[in-house]
N, C-alpha and C positions, 0 to 999 in steps of 0.2 A: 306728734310734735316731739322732737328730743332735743333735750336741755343738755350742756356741758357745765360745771364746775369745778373750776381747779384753784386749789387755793392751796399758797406755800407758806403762810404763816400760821403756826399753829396757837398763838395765846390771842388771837381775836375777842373781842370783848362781845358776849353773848349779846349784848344790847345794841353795839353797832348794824347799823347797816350798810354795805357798800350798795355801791351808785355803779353799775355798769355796762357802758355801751355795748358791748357785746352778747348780754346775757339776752334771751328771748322768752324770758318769761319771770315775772317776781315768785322769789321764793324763801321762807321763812322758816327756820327752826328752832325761835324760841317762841313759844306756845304764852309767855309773859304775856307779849306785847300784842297779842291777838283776841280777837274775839270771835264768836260763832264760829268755831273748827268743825268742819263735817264734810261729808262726802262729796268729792269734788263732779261738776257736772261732765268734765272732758281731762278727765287720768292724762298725765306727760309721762316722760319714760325721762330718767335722767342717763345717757349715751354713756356716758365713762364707767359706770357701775351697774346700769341695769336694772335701777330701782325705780317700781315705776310710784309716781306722787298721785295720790289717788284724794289727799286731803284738800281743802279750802278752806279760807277763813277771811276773817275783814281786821284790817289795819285800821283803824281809826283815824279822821282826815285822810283816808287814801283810794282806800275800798278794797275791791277782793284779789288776795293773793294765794298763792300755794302753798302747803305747809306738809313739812316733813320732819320726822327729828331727829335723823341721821345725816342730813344735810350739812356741809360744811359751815356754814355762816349765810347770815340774811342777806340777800340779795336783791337788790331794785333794779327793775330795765329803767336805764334811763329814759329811752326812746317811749315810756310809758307816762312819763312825768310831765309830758309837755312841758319843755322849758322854754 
């Protein structure tokens, strides 16, 4: 699986999470708002840099997401939220 992120503003608030249709996978890098960070069962590759996210962890009320901490900013699939 390869993930894309591109983000053009640079003072995003580490706490934020965007909400984005496009994204195909949740992925988090402030390690704050996480819990149980560890070895992820199925590594992604993120496509623009190369890096591959080898971490997981659980969002509280949400469940399990990816974690990195080179990551631009948190990211939520919307398509994961069931709205």
């Amino acid at each position: 699986m390869h993930v894309t992120l591109v983000v053009t503003k640079s003072d995003i608030e580490p706490i934020w999470i965007l909400c984005d249709n496009e994204s195909t996978a949740d992925i988090f890098k402030n390690q704050c708002i996480l819990i149980n960070i560890r070895r992820a069962k199925k590594p992604i590759w993120l496509k623009r840099n190369t890096i591959e996210v080898n971490e997981e962890a659980d969002l509280l009320g949400y469940g399990t997401v990816y974690y990195h901490s080179q990551v631009a900013v948190n990211v939520m699939w919307l398509k994961g939220l069931n709205l």
